[in-house]
C-alpha positions as CSV (number, residue, x, y, z in Angstrom):
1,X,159.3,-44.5,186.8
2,X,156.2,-43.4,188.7
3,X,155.2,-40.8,185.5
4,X,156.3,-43.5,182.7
5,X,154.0,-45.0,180.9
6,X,154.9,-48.5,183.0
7,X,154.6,-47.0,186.3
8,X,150.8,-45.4,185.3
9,X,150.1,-48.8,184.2
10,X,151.4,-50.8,187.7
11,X,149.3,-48.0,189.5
12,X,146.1,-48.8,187.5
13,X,146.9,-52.5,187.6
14,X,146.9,-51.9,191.8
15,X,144.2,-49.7,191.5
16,X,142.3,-52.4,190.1
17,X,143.2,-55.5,192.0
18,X,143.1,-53.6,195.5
19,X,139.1,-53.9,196.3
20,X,139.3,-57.1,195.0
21,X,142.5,-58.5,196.1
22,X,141.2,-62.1,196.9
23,X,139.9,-63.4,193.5
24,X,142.7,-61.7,192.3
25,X,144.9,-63.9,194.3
26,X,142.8,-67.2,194.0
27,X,143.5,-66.7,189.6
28,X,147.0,-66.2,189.9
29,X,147.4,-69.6,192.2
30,X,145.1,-71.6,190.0
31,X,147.0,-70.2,187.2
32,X,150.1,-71.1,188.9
33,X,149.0,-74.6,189.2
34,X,148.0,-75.3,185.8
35,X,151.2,-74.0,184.3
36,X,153.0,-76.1,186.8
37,X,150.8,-79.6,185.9
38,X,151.4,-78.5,182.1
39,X,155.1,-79.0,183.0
40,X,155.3,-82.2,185.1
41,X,152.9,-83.5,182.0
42,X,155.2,-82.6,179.4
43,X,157.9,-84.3,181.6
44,X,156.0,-87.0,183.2
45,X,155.2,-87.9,179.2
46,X,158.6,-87.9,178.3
47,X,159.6,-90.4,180.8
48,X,156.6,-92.8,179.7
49,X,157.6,-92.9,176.4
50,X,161.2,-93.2,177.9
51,X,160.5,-95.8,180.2
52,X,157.2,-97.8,178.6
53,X,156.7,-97.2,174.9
54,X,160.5,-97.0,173.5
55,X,161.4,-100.4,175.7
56,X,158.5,-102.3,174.0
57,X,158.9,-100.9,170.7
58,X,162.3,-100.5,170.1
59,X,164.3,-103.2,171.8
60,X,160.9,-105.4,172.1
61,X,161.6,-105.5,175.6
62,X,158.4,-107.0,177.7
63,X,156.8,-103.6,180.0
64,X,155.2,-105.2,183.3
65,X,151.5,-104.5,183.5
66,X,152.5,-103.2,187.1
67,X,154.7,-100.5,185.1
68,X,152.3,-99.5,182.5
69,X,149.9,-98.9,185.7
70,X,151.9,-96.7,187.7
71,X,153.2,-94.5,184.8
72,X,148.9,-94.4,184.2
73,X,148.1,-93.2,187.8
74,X,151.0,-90.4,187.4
75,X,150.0,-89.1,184.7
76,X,146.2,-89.2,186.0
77,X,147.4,-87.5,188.6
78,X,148.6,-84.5,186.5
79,X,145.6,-84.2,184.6
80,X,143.8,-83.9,188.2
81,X,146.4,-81.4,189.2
82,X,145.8,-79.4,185.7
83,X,142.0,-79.9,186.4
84,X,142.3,-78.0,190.0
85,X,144.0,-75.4,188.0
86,X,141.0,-74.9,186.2
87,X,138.4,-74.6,188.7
């Protein structure tokens, strides 16, 4: 493997990322964190619209204020999460 054409690349890759082994790091953990708020979005969104928007809709169920508060401060709290993963 280490005269393929994958195992040049994976020693140019390490070649590359050696000196500067830290930044390289601190990318692939803020990467890590935004794809993981991307997923608890998707399924933090799924279970409002679950839990808040097809009870009041659909069955015209009343959705406590207290509810429609708590399901706002989660997902708040994943667009902060996606927002470290950013910066």
């Amino acid at each position: 493997m280490a005269n393929s054409g994958v195992g040049q690349s994976i020693k140019f890759i390490g070649r590359l990322v050696r000196p500067h082994w830290v930044p390289f790091a601190i990318a692939v953990l803020g990467g890590a964190i935004f794809a993981a708020g991307a997923v608890a979005g998707a399924v933090i969104l799924g279970r409002v619209v679950d839990d808040v928007i097809l009870p009041a809709f659909d069955q015209g169920q009343d959705v406590s204020m207290s509810t429609v508060l708590g399901w706002g401060a989660v997902l708040l709290a994943v667009v902060l999460v996606r927002i470290i993963g950013v910066i």
